[in-house]
N, C-alpha and C positions, 0 to 999 in steps of 0.2 A: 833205841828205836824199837818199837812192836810190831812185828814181823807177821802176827796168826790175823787173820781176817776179822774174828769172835773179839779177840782182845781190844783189837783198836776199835771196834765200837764199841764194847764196854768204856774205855778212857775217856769218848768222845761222848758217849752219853754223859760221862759225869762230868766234863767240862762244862756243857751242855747246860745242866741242869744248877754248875754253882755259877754260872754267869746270869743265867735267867733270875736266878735268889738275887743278884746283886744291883738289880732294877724295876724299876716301875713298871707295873702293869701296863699296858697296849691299848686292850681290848679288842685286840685282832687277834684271826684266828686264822687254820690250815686256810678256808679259800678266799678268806682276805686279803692271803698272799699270793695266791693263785690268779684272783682276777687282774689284780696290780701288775702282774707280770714284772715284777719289783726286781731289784737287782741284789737285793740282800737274800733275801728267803726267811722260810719259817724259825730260824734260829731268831727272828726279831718279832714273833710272834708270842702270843700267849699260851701257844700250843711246847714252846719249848720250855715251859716250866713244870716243872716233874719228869723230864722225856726222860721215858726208860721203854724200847722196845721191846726188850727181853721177854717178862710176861707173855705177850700176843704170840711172841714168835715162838714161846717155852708152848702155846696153846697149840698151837698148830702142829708142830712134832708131834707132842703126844696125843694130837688127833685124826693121826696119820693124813694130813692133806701138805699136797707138794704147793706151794705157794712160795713162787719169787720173789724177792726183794729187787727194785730197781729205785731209781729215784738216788735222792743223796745218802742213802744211808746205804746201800750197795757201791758208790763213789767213797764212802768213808773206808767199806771192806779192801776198796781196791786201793787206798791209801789216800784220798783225799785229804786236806788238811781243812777244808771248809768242813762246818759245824749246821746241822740245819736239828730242827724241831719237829721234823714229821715222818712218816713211817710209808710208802707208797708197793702195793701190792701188787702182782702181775697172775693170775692163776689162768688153766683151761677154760674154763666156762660149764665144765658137763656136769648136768643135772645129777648126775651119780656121785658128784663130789661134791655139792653143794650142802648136804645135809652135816658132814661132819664138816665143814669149814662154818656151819652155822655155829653148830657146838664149839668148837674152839672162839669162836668171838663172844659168845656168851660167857662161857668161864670167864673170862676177863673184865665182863657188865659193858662191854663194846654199845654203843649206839649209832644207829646207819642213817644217813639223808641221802635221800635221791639227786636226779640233778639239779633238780628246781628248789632245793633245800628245805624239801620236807623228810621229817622223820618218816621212816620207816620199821616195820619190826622187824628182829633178828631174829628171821629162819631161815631154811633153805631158799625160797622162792626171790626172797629179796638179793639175793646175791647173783643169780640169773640176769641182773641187768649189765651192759657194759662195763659200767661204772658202778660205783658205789660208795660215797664218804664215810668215816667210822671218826668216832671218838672213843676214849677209854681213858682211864686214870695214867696210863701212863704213856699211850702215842695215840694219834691222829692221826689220818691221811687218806689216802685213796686205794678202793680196790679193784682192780682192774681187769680186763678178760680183752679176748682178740677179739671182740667183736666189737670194740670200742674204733671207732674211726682212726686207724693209725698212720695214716697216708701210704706211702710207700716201705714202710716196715714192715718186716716180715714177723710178728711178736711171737708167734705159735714157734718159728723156730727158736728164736729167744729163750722162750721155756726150755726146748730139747738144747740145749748147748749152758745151760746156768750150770755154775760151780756152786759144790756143794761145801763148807764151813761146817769142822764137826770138832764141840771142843772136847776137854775131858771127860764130861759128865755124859755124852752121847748126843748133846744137846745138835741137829743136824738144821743148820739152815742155808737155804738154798740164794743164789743171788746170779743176777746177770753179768754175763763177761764184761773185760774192759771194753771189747771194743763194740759189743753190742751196745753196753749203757751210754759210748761214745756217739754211735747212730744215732740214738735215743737224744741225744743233748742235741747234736745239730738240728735232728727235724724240729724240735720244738723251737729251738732257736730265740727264748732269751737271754738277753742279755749276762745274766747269772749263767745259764743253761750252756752258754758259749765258751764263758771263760771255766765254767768246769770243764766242759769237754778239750778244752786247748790243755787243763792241767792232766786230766788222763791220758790225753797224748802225749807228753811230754814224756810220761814215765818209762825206763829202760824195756826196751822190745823184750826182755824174754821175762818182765815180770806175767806172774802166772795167771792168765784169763786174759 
């Protein structure tokens, strides 16, 4: 069993990526899964072919911007066994932080669409929206800020309470607790959404976060 946060989604990316090699392309993508509000998720996407989050998240370290991981790949850290194909981001919002969280998605060749799914360019200015879509050679997903409509969540503490994942190399990424990314499944509440969060709760009370 792999016990370190970093490592099992390393595993999980590479699973990831030799199941995607071993089928026919889709032609769907991150919010073709999204709107569908599908029961699978992005691992039956086109977006989980090549998924390696590593890159984006190697960009952001070394561009000193704090950005959360939530979504299923923060579900994978916290020991998920579900497999998904997209990458989904939680950051502050402050214009002070936007110009190096631009740089980091650029090293990468990142590409941003709005909500109405137009491109956008990648600089600071563009990430100042709620929301934000990104693609890149090796994840897709969404990047997010509390200014985004979150109902009754509290996101901004979310941020102040994320565990931090730091493996040998220094390499430090940040992700939201169990039971924050649990709130996180309920309010959204699909279908998939639900029965992860029933599999986070399941797991022994004193695992960590």
């Amino acid at each position: 069993m792999i016990d370190e946060p970093l490592e099992r989604l390393r595993a999980a990316a590479r699973r990831t990526r030799e199941l995607a090699l071993n089928r026919a392309g889709t032609g769907l993508g991150h919010q073709d899964a999204a709107d569908a509000a599908d029961d699978v998720g992005t691992i039956g996407t086109d977006d989980a072919l090549g998924f390696d989050p590593f890159p984006l998240l190697e960009a952001l370290h070394h561009n000193g911007v704090r950005v959360v991981v939530i979504g299923q790949v923060a579900g994978i850290m916290h020991g998920s066994t579900e497999l998904t194909g997209d990458l989904d981001l939680l950051w502050d919002g402050a214009p002070a932080h936007a110009p190096a969280l631009a740089a980091a998605f650029t090293s990468v060749n990142a590409q941003l669409i709005d909500e109405k799914g137009n491109p956008v360019p990648t600089r600071p200015d563009s990430f100042l929206r709620p929301k934000v879509q990104f693609t890149s050679p090796g994840a897709s997903g969404d990047c997010c800020t509390p200014a985004l409509p979150w109902g009754n969540l509290r996101v901004r503490e979310f941020l102040d309470r994320a565990i931090t994942a730091v493996d040998p190399g220094g390499l430090e990424v940040h992700y939201v607790s169990r039971k924050d990314l649990i709130q996180m499944r309920r309010a959204i509440g699909r279908p998939k959404d639900l029965r992860r969060a029933d599999e986070l709760d399941s797991f022994a009370p004193d695992r960590r976060g």
